[in-house]
N, C-alpha and C positions, 0 to 999 in steps of 0.2 A: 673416497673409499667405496669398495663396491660391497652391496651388502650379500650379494648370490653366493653360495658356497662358502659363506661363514657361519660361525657360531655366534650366539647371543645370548647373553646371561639378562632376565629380568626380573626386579624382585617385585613383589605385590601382583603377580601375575595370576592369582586367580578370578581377581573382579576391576573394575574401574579403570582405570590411565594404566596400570599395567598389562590387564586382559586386555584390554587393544590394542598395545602396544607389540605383545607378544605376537598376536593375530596376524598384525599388518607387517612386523619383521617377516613372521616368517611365511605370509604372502608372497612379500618381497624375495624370497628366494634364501633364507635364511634359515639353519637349524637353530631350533626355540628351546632352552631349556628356562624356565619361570620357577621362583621362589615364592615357596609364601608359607606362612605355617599349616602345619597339618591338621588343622578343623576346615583349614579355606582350602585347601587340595583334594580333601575327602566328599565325592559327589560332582566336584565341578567339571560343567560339561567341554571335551575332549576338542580339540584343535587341533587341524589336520598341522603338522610342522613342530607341535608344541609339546615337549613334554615338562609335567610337571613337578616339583619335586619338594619335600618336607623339609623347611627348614628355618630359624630363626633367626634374624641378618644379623641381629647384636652379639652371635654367640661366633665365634670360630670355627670350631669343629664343624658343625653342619654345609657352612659356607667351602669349607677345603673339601668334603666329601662331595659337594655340586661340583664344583672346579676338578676335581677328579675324577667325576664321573664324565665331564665333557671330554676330558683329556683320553679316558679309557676308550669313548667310542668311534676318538680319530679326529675329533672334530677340531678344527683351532677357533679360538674363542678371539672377536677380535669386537665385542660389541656388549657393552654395562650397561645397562640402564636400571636406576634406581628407582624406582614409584613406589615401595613399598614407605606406610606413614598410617599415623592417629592425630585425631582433631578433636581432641576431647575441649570441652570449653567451662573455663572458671577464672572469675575476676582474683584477684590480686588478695583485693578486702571485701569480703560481703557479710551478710546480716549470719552468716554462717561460721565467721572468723576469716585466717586467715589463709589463701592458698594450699590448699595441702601439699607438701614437699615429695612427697612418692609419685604425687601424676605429676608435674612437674619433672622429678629424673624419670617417669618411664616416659615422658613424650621427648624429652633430648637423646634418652637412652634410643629409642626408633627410630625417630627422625634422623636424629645427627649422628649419634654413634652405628646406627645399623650402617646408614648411606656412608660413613668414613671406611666403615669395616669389610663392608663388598668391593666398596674401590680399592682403596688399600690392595684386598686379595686377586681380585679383577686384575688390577693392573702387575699385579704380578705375575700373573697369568700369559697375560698379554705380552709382555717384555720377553716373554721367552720364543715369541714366534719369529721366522722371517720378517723384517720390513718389506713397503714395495720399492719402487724405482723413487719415490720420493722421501725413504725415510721412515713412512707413517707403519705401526704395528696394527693400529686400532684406536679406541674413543671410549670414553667412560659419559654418560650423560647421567647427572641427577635432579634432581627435581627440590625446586624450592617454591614459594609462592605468592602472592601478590601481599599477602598478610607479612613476607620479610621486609617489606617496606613502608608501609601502610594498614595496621591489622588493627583490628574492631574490640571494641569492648568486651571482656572475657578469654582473648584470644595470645595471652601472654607468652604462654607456653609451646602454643602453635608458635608463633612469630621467632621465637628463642632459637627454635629447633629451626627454622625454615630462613632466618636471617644466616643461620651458621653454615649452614646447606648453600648459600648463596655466597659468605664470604670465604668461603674453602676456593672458590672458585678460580681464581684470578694463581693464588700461591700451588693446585695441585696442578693447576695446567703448565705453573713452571718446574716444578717438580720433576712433571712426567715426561716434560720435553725431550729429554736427551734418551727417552727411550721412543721415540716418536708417538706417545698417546696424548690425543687432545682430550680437555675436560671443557664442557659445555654444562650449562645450567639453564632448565627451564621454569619457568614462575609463572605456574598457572593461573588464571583469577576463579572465578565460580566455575565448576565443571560440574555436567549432569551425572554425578559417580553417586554407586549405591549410600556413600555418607549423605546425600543428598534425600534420602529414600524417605525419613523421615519426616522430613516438608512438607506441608499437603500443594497441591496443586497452583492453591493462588499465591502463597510464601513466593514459588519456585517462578510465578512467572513474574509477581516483582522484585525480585531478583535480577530478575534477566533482565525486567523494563529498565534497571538501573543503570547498566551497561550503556554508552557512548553510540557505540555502532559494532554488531550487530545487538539487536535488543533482544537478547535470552542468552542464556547460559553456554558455554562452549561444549561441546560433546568431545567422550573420552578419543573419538576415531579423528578428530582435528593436532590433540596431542601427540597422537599416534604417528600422524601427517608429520608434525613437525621431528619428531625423533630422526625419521627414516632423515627427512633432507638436510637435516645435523650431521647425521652419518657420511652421505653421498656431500657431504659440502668442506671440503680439505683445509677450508681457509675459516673456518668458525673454532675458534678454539681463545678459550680465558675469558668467555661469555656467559652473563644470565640474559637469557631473553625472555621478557614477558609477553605472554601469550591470555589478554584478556580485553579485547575488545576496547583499550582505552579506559579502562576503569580505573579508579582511584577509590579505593575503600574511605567511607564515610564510618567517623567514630562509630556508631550503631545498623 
């Protein structure tokens, strides 16, 4: 699929794996509309291709007024990409008691339910355009993580939301088949994103030293890279592909 002269919906597009992803769409030749809530749009600096817009992925309404808006200004929307997510971190049982049940549903709540509730609309969206000569309308890509397989101590709630993100996978790409939209999943491993901001310097490069090959952290504009040739790539579709250097999360 050719990304020039389409639309692109991305959520978490004001900073991290989403702000480059947005960037590098709409580089690529792509009109960029980016989600994200309205404290992270307020301020953030402008991209030539990108506009951005207030809104809450878990809720509906906001999500059908983006989809709306792309539809009012002609655009056809033929490109989902999910990045918006929390990583808050809390073990199970600690000297503090147990779990607390509200971060726990608000991190399924964003992770899994926002990423269900923009494809869900996305692909409704999508279903209404012309196909090309093969069928295809467009792609949904969402974002799961190397922790859906292997996630580290305190990282329960991550992994819940991010393992669910990753087993949607396989069942929305048949789902969506008979409307020609592929669904692809990417599983990052450590990426240098502002979550990462709080690290100081040598956390962050042993970090990276842990990684296989290369030895440091992935950058958000690698993700970015991989998005685009998901899209341009017609035959990738009912995939999570990991994008981390070989890494294998160690318990701590």
């Amino acid at each position: 699929m050719h990304i020039v002269g389409t639309a692109a919906l991305v959520t978490g597009a004001a900073s991290g794996l989403g702000a480059a992803t947005a960037a590098a769409l709409a580089a690529a030749g792509a009109t960029v509309y980016g989600l994200d809530l309205e404290k992270s749009t307020t301020g953030a600096e402008p991209v030539d291709g990108v506009t951005l817009l207030a809104a809450d992925v878990t809720e509906e309404a906001p999500v059908r007024e983006a989809l709306a808006r792309i539809d009012d200004d002609g655009a056809e929307l033929r490109i989902v990409v999910n990045c918006a997510g929390i990583a808050p971190s809390a073990r199970i049982l600690s000297r503090r008691g147990p779990h607390d049940l509200d971060l726990f549903h608000t991190v399924l709540k964003v992770n899994l339910l926002g990423t269900f509730n923009v494809m869900r609309l996305g692909a409704e969206a999508i279903a209404r355009l012309r196909p090309d000569d093969d069928g295809q309308r467009g792609v949904v890509i969402n974002t799961a993580s190397t922790a859906a397989f292997e996630a580290q101590v305190g990282q329960i709630a991550y992994a819940a939301s991010k393992a669910g993100v990753a087993g949607m996978t396989i069942t929305a790409a048949r789902d969506l088949a008979q409307f020609g939209i592929r669904v692809v999943t990417i599983a990052p491993g450590i990426v240098d994103t502002p979550m990462m901001a709080g690290f100081s310097d040598d956390v962050r490069a042993g970090l990276g030293a842990g990684v296989p090959f290369p030895h440091r952290l992935a950058r958000p504009a690698e993700y970015a890279r991989l998005v685009t040739m998901v899209v341009e790539h017609d035959y990738l579709n009912g995939e999570t592909i990991r994008m981390d250097g070989a890494l294998r999360m160690t318990p701590r």
